[in-house]
C-alpha positions as CSV (number, residue, x, y, z in Angstrom):
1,X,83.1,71.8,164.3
2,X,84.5,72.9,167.4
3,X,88.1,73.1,168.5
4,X,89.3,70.9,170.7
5,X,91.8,71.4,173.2
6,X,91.8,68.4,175.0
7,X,94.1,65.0,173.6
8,X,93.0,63.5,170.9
9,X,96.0,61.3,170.9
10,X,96.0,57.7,172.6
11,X,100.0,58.1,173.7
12,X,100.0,61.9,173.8
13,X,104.0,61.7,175.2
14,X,104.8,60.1,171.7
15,X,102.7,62.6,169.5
16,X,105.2,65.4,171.5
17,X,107.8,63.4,171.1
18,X,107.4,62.7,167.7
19,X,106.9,66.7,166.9
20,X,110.4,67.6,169.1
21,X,112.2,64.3,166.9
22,X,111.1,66.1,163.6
23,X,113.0,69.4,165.1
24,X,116.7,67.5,165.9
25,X,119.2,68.6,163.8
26,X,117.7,71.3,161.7
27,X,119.2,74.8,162.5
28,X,116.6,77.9,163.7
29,X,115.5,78.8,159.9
30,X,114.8,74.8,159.0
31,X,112.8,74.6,162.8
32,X,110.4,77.5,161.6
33,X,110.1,76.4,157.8
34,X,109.1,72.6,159.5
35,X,106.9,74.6,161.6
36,X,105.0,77.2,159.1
37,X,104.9,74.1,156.7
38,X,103.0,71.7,159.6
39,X,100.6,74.2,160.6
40,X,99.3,75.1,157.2
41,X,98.9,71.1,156.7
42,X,97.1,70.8,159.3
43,X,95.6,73.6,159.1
44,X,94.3,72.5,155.6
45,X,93.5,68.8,157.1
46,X,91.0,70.8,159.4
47,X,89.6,72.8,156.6
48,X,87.5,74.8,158.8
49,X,88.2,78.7,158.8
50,X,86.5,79.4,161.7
51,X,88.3,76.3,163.9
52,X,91.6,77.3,162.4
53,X,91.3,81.1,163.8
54,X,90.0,80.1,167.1
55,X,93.0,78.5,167.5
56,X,95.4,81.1,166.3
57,X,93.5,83.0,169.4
58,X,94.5,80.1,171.8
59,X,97.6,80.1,171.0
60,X,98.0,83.8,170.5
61,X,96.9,84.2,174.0
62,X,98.6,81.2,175.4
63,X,102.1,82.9,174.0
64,X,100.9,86.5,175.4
65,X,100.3,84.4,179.1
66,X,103.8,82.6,179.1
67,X,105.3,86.2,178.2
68,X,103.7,88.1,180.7
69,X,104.7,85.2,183.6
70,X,108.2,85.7,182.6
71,X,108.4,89.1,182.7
72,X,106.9,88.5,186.3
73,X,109.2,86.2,187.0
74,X,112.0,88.6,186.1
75,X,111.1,91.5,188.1
Protein backbone atom coordinates (compact mmCIF):
# COMPACT_ATOMS: atom_id res chain seq x y z
CA UNK A 1 0.00 0.00 0.00
CA UNK A 2 1.06 3.37 -0.75
CA UNK A 3 0.57 6.57 1.18
CA UNK A 4 -1.55 8.84 0.06
CA UNK A 5 -1.36 12.41 0.39
CA UNK A 6 -4.06 13.59 -1.53
CA UNK A 7 -7.97 13.86 0.29
CA UNK A 8 -9.54 11.02 0.89
CA UNK A 9 -12.27 12.76 2.55
CA UNK A 10 -15.58 13.86 0.64
CA UNK A 11 -15.95 17.32 2.93
CA UNK A 12 -12.31 17.66 3.72
CA UNK A 13 -13.12 21.29 5.60
CA UNK A 14 -15.28 19.05 8.10
CA UNK A 15 -12.62 16.16 8.60
CA UNK A 16 -10.26 19.50 9.77
CA UNK A 17 -12.79 20.83 11.42
CA UNK A 18 -13.72 17.94 13.16
CA UNK A 19 -9.87 17.28 14.32
CA UNK A 20 -9.53 21.30 15.59
CA UNK A 21 -13.28 20.57 17.53
CA UNK A 22 -11.74 17.44 19.31
CA UNK A 23 -8.78 20.06 20.53
CA UNK A 24 -11.34 22.97 22.20
CA UNK A 25 -11.00 23.08 25.62
CA UNK A 26 -8.29 20.65 26.61
CA UNK A 27 -5.11 22.50 27.99
CA UNK A 28 -1.41 21.86 26.03
CA UNK A 29 -0.79 18.36 27.90
CA UNK A 30 -4.56 17.02 27.05
CA UNK A 31 -3.95 18.45 23.09
CA UNK A 32 -0.67 16.21 22.77
CA UNK A 33 -2.18 13.10 24.83
CA UNK A 34 -5.48 13.44 22.08
CA UNK A 35 -2.80 13.75 19.62
CA UNK A 36 -0.11 10.71 20.45
CA UNK A 37 -3.37 8.75 21.19
CA UNK A 38 -5.00 9.51 17.36
CA UNK A 39 -1.88 8.80 15.59
CA UNK A 40 -1.14 5.49 17.11
CA UNK A 41 -5.01 4.55 16.13
CA UNK A 42 -4.63 5.37 13.13
CA UNK A 43 -1.58 4.37 12.77
CA UNK A 44 -2.76 0.81 13.89
CA UNK A 45 -5.96 1.24 11.47
CA UNK A 46 -3.28 1.46 8.59
CA UNK A 47 -1.35 -1.48 9.86
CA UNK A 48 1.29 -1.00 7.42
CA UNK A 49 4.93 -0.32 8.86
CA UNK A 50 6.29 0.76 5.86
CA UNK A 51 3.16 3.39 5.03
CA UNK A 52 3.29 4.46 8.63
CA UNK A 53 7.16 5.64 8.41
CA UNK A 54 6.81 7.15 5.12
CA UNK A 55 4.66 9.34 6.65
CA UNK A 56 6.55 10.14 9.73
CA UNK A 57 9.07 11.36 6.84
CA UNK A 58 6.35 13.65 5.31
CA UNK A 59 5.57 15.00 8.04
CA UNK A 60 9.05 15.13 9.55
CA UNK A 61 10.11 17.13 6.55
CA UNK A 62 6.98 19.13 6.19
CA UNK A 63 7.69 20.44 9.97
CA UNK A 64 11.56 20.95 9.14
CA UNK A 65 10.08 23.21 5.78
CA UNK A 66 7.59 25.33 7.89
CA UNK A 67 10.62 25.92 10.43
CA UNK A 68 13.08 26.84 8.02
CA UNK A 69 10.38 29.48 6.24
CA UNK A 70 9.99 31.05 9.50
CA UNK A 71 13.30 31.50 10.42
CA UNK A 72 13.38 33.15 6.85
CA UNK A 73 10.82 35.09 7.48
CA UNK A 74 12.39 36.36 10.71
CA UNK A 75 15.66 37.48 9.49
Amino acid sequence: MALSTSSNFAKPDDAFRAVVEAHRGLTDDQSADLDAALVLILANHIGDLAVLREAISLAQRRMADASQQQQQQQQ
